[in-house]
N, C-alpha and C positions, 0 to 999 in steps of 0.2 A: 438790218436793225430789227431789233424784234418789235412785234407788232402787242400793243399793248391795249389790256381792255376799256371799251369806248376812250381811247386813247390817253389812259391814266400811266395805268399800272399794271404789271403784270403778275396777272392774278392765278389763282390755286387751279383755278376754275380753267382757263386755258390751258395752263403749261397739263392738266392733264388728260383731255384733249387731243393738244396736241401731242402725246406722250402714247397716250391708248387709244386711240380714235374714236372714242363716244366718251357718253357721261360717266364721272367716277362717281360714287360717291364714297366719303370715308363713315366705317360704322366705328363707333365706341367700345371696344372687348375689353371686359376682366377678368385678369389673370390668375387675381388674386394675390397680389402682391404686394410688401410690406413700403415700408423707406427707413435708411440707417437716422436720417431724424426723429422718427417715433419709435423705434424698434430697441433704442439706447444705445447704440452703437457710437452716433453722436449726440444726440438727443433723443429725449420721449415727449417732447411738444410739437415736432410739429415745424415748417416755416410758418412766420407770425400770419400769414393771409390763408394757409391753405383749409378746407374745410375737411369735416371727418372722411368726407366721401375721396380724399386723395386727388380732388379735380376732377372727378368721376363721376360728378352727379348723373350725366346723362348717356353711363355707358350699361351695358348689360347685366344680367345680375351671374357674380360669380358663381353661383351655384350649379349651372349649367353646365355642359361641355363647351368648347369651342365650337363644335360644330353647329350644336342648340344656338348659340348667342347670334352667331352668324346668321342663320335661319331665324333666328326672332329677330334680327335688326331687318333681313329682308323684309318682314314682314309688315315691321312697322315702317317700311317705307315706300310699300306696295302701292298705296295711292297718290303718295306724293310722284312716284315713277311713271303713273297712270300706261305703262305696258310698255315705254322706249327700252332700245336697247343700252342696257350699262353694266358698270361691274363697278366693285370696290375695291376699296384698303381697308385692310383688317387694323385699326387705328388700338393700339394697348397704350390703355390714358391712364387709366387713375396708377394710382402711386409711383412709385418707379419700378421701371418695365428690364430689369437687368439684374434689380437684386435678388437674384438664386442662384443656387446652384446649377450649372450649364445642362446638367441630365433632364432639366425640368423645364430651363427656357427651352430646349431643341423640342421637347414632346409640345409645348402648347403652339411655339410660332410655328413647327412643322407640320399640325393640325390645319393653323390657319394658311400658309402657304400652297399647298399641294389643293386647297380645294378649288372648284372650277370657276365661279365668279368672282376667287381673291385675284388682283392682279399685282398685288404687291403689300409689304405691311410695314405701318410706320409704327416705330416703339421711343414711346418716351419715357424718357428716362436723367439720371443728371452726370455731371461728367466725372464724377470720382467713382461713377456706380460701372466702367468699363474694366476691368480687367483682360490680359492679354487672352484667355479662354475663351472670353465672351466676344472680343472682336474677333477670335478668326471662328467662331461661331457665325456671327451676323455676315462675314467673308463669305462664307460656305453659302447660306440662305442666299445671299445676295446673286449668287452666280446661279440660282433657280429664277428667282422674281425681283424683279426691285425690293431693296430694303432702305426706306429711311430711321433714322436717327434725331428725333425729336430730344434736343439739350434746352433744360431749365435753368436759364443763366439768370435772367430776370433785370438785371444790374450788372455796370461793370464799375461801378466805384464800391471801394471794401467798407467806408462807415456804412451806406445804407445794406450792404451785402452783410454784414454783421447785425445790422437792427431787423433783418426780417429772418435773421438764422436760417442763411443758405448753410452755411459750415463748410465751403471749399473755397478758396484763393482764387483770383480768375488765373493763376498758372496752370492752374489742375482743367479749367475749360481752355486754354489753350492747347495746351496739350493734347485734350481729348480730339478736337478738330483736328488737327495733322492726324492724327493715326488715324481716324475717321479718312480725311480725303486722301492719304494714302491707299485706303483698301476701296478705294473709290463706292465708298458709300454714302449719300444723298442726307446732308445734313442742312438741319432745321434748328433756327433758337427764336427759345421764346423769349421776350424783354416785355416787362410791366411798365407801362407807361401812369405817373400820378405815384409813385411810389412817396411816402412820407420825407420832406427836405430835401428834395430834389428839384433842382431847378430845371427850366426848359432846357438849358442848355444843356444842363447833364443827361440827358432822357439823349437829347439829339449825338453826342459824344457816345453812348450806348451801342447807338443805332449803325454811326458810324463804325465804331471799334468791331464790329462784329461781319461787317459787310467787307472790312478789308483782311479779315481772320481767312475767305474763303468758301465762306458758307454757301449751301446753293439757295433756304428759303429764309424766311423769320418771319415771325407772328408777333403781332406788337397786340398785348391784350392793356385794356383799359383794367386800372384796378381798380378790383371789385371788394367792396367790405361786407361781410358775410357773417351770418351768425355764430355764434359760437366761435369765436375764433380771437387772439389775443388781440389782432390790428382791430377787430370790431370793438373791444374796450377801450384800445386810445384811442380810437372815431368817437362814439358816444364820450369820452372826455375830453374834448374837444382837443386833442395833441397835434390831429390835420387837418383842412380842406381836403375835398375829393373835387374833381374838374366838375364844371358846367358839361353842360356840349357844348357850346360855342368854343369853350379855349379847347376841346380834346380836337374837337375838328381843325383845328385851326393847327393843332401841333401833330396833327397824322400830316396834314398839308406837306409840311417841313418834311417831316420824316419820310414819305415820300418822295420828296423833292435828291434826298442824302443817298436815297437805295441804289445802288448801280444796276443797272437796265437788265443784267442777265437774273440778277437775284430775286426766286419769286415771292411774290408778299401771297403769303399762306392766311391772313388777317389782319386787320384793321380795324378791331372791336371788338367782343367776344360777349358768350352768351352768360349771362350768371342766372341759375336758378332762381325762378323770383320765389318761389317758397324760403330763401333762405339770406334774399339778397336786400341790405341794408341801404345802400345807398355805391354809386346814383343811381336814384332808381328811376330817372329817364333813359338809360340804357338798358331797361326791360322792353322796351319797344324798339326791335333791333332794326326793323322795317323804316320805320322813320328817319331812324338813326343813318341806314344807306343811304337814304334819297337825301337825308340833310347831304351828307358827305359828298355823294354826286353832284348834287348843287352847289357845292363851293368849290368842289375840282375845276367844273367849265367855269363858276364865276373867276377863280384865280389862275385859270388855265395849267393846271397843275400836271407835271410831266417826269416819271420817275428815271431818277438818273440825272437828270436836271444841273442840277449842285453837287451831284456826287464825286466823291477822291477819287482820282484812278488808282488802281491795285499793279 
């Protein structure tokens, strides 16, 4: 049975560990890269929550090389490492990390690949954005270093997948998984928890639908309402609630409880720029937010896999 952290869950933070044998850390790279929802392909707005930075507030600046961003993430995490030994993942976050031409992904992720403290790179990206070129791309890379496959599902019911203009059918993320765990490469999905008209149950129904798809991780981010951005108008007009902490914690609990024991939980909260972050803005204190979390694990003795469907 896998052994799970202080006996919750099994977290990002072990599986890679036990994966690499020291600390990873993941840095934030851009690539510079566009999305077929802003670019007009399918739209020029946007999903309703995402900000101009493509979810990238806290990646590198694309002007750089790879190999510069790489070396400034080192940099900026030289004292947090204070001299242990580790390495990383070259982590390609903001926009989506597929839409180019293959001449251009092979030059950036073979940048970050081949260098000496990459030990692997996770590319997010969303599931219409695969073409057959670019999987036996990621094919290729993968038989050098581990590659994951970070999919921006967010929801798996179609009204709220159409209120926040993802623009793809969850057929088209179905899909993308099989071909993904055919070429045996390491996938991850994100799911928004607090999404506008959704109920608990529906968030938990998410959670599930994605755990028995196959996946190996998922990141359940808490939604964040953010400046400049259309879901930040209907919050100021009052069209939603955004959770307390009491009820998010209360509903990671569950969600945790759904996850099948092998699949690793990559998050359980996430960080939103407070220069741009509207609400809730108790989850600007991400530190509290753990220890709350931790404290209602042991008080509800919460155990991942628990309640989970077998696959």
């Amino acid at each position: 049975m896998t052994e799970f952290l202080n006996g919750h869950y099994y977290s990002l933070n072990q599986y890679l560990r036990e994966t690499f044998g020291c600390k990873v850390y993941k840095i934030s790279l851009n690539g510079g890269f566009s999305c077929p929802n802003r670019d007009g392909s399918l739209d020029t707005r946007g999903c309703i929550f995402c900000s101009s930075g493509g979810s990238g507030e806290f990646s590198e600046n694309a002007s750089l090389t790879i190999e510069q961003q790489i070396e400034s993430a080192k940099q900026r995490l030289k004292n947090k490492i204070n001299g242990q030994d580790c390495k990383y993942i070259a982590y390609f976050q903001s926009f989506t990390n597929t839409y180019a031409p293959v001449s251009y992904l092979r030059q950036i992720f073979t940048q970050s690949i081949f260098h000496n403290d990459i030990v692997g790179i996770s590319i997010g990206t969303r599931p219409d954005c695969l073409p057959d070129d670019v999987l036996e791309l990621l094919k290729e890379l993968n038989q050098i270093k581990p590659v994951w496959v970070e999919l921006g599902l967010q929801t798996i019911h179609e009204q709220t997948a159409r209120y926040i203009r993802r623009c793809y059918d969850l057929s088209v993320f179905d899909n993308a998984v099989k071909k993904l765990r055919l070429l045996g490469i390491h996938t991850v999905v994100h799911l928004i928890l607090g999404l506008p008209n959704e109920s608990r149950n529906m968030m938990l129904q998410s959670v599930q639908y994605v755990c028995r798809s196959g996946i190996n991780g998922i990141k359940l981010q808490l939604l964040h309402v953010l400046k400049n951005t259309d879901l930040a108008c209907d919050y100021l007009n009052g069209q939603f609630p955004v959770f307390t902490q009491e009820e998010y914690i209360d509903l990671i609990c569950d969600c945790i409880a759904v996850i099948p024991e092998q699949v690793v939980i990559h998050r359980i909260t996430g960080d939103g720029d407070k220069k741009i972050l509207i609400a809730p803005l108790w989850s600007g204190n991400k530190k509290a937010v753990l220890n709350a979390m931790n404290k209602a694990f042991s008080q509800r003795n919460v155990i991942q896999g628990r309640n989970a469907c077998q696959t």
